[in-house]
Legacy VTK file of the C-alpha trace (Angstrom):
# vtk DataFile Version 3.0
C-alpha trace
ASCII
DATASET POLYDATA
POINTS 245 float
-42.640 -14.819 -18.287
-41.543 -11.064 -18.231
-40.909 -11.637 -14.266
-38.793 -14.440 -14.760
-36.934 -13.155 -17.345
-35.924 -10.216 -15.255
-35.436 -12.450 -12.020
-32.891 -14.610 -14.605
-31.058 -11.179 -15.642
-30.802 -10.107 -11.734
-29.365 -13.464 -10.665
-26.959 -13.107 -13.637
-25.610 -9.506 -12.776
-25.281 -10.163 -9.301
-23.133 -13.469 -10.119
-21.360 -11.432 -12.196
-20.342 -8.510 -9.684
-19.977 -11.280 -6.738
-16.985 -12.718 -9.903
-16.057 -8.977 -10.132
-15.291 -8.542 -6.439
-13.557 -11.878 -5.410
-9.999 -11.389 -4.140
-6.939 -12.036 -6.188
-4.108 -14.068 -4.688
-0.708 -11.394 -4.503
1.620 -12.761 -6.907
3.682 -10.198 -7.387
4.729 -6.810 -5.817
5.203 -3.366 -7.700
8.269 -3.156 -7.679
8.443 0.662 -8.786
7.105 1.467 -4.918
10.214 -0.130 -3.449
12.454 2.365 -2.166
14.344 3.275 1.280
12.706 5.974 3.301
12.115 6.770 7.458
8.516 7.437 8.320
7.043 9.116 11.425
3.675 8.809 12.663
1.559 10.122 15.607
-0.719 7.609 17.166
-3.850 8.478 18.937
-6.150 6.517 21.209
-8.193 6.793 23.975
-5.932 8.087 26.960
-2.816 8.830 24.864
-0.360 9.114 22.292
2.551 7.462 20.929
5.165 7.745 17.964
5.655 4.995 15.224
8.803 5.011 12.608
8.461 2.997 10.078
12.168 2.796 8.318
13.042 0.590 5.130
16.778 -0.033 4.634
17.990 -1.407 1.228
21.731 -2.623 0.149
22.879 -4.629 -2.685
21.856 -7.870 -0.999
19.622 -6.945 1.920
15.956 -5.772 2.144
15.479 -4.790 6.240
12.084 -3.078 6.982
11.736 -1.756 11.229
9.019 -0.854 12.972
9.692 1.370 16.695
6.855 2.535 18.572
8.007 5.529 21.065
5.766 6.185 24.096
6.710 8.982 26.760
10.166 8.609 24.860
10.431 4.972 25.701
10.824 2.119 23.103
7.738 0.080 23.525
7.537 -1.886 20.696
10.623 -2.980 18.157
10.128 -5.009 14.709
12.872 -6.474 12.236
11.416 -7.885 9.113
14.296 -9.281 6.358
12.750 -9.448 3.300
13.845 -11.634 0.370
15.550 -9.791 -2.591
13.660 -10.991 -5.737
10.129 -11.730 -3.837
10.159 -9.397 -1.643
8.114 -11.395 0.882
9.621 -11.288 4.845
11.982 -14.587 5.192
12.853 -13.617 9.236
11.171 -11.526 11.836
12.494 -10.760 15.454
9.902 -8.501 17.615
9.548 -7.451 20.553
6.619 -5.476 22.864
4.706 -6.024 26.148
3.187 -9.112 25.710
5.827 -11.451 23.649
9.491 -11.487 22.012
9.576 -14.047 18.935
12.041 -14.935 16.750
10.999 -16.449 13.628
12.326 -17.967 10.106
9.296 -18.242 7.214
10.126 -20.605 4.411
8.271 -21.938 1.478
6.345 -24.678 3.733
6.596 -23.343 6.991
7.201 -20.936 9.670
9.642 -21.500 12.872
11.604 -20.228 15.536
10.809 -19.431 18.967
7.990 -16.696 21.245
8.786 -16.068 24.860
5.442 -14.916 26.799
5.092 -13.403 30.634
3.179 -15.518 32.536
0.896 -14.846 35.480
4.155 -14.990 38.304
6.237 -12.285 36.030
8.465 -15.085 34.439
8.923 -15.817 31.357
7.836 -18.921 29.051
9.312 -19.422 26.192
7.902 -22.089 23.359
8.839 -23.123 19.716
6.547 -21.894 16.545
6.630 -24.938 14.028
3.996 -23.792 11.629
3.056 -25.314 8.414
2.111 -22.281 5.766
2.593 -21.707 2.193
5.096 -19.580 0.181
2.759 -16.468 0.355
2.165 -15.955 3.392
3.434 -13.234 5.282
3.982 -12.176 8.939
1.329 -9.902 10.702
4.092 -7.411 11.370
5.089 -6.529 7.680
1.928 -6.345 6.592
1.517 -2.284 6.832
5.299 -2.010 5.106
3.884 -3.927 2.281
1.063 -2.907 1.463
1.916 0.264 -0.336
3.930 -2.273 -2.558
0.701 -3.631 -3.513
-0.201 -3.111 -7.198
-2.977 -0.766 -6.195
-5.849 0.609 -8.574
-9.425 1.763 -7.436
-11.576 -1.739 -7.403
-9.267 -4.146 -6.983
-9.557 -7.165 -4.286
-6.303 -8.557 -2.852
-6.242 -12.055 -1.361
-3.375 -13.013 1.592
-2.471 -15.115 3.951
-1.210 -13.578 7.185
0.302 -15.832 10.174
-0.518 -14.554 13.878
2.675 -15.507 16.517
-0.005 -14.915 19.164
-2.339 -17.415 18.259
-0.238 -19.434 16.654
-2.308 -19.233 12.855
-2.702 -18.549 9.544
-5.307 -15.792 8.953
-7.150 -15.207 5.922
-6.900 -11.484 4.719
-8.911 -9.471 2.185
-7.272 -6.262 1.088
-9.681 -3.860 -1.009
-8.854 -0.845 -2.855
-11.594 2.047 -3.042
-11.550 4.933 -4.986
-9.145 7.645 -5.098
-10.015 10.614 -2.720
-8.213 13.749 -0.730
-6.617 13.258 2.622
-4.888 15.476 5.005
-2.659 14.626 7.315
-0.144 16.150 9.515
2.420 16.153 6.907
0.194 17.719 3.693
-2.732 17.123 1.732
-2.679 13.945 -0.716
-4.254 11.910 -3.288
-5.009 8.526 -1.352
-6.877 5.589 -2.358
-8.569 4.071 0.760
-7.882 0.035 1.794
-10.108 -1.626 3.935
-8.516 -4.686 5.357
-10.088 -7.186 6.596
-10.475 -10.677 8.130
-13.973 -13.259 8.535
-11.694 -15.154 11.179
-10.837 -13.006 13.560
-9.630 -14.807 16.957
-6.945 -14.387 19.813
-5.039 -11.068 19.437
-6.610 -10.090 16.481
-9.938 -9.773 17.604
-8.607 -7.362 19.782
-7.990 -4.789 17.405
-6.063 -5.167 14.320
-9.051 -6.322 12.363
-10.416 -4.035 10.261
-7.676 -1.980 9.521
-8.507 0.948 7.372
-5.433 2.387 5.693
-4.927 5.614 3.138
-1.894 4.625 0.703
-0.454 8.242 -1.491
-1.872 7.384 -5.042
1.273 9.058 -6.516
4.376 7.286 -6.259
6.536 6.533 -4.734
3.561 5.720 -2.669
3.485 6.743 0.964
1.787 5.168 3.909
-0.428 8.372 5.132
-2.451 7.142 7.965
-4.584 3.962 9.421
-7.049 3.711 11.533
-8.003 0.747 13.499
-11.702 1.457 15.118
-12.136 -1.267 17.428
-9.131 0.526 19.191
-10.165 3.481 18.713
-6.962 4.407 17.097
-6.006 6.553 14.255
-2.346 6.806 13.069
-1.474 9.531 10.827
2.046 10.337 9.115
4.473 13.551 10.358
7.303 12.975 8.017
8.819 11.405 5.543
12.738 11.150 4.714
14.423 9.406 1.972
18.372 9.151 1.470
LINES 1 246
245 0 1 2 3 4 5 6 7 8 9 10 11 12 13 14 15 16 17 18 19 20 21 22 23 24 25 26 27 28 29 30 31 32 33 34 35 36 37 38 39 40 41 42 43 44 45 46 47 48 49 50 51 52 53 54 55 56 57 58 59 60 61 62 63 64 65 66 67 68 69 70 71 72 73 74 75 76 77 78 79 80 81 82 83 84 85 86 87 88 89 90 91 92 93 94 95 96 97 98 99 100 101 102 103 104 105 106 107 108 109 110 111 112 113 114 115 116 117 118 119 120 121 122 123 124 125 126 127 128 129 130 131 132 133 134 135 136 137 138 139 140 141 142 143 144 145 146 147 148 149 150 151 152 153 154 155 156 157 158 159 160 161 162 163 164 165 166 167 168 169 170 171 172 173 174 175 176 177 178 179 180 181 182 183 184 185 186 187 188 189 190 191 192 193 194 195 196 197 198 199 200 201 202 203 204 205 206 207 208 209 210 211 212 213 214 215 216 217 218 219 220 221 222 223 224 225 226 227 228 229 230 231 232 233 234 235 236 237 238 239 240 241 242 243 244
């Protein structure tokens, strides 16, 4: 009897803490971390280096996040995400790197626009993205620009739905928030809560690297994006600088 009345008690705290843990769907944004700001960062990897800017650029009626990633002083990589005022969710990316340009417009219902690809020969193809999604989900590329907008606290589980140009799919995310801790970085010593992010659907691109993400968001605020690290690439990006208006 004693037994099973423990076994009962087990199978009711471990229900409980599977409850405790299961991701919340991001309804809203903190506002509060919104602000406009440039951000370098030194990239690492096996065999090299590179420089990423992050840059947020905010008018009366325009939200415009960038991404450029510098290597040997080239542009390699460029990112436009417009962001809707009030929800703060991207409404149009344009991107471009080694391996696609797309151009794409994300609605409530659906994501479209257009992806040119190099093929075998050196030409290009280009095709059109007509994607059905829902009104929270985001594009792969803003995800590191919003997260720090997330509303973060030690324990919580975040829920999100992030579409993948390259494979042409909706990809369920998992964001969780550990507890605070110390981080240094090229540009100082900070107060960081640790995000693992992470994916049980990894396919196409992603499996080649962006999944798990491990990121280190400033607990202070306005909160900072102070380094990530993505392991299957054996890549850790840290921040340099940071420069408001």
């Amino acid at each position: 009897m004693g037994l099973n009345l423990r076994g009962s008690v087990l199978s009711v705290f471990l229900a409980l803490a599977c409850r405790a843990k299961r991701p919340e769907p991001v309804v809203a944004f903190d506002r509060s971390q919104f602000f406009p700001y440039t951000d370098t960062l030194t990239r690492r990897f096996t065999g090299g280096s590179d420089t990423v800017v992050f840059q947020l650029h905010v008018t009366a009626d325009s939200v415009l996040g960038t991404i450029d990633t510098f290597r040997h002083d080239s542009l390699s990589q460029h990112v436009v995400v417009t962001f809707d005022m009030h929800s703060l969710r991207p409404v149009r990316v344009s991107a471009f790197d080694k391996q696609e340009i797309v151009d794409l417009a994300y609605s409530a219902d659906s994501v479209r626009g257009k992806r040119i690809v190099w093929n075998p020969a050196g030409t290009q193809d280009t095709s059109a993205v007509i994607f059905g999604i829902d009104s929270v989900t985001v594009d792969r590329r803003s995800l590191l620009i919003i997260t720090p907008w997330l509303p973060l606290a030690p324990g919580r589980v975040f829920a999100i739905s992030v579409f993948d140009s390259w494979t042409k799919s909706v990809v369920p995310v998992r964001i969780a928030v550990g507890h605070e801790s110390r981080i240094t970085v090229p540009s100082g010593t900070f107060r960081a809560y640790r995000l693992d992010v992470t994916t049980l659907r990894a396919t196409g691109r992603s499996a080649f690297g962006l999944f798990p993400t491990i990121v280190y968001v400033s607990v202070d605020s306005p909160r900072v994006l102070l380094r990530f690290d993505r392991p299957r690439l054996n890549a850790i990006t840290e921040l340099i600088s940071r420069r408001s208006p």
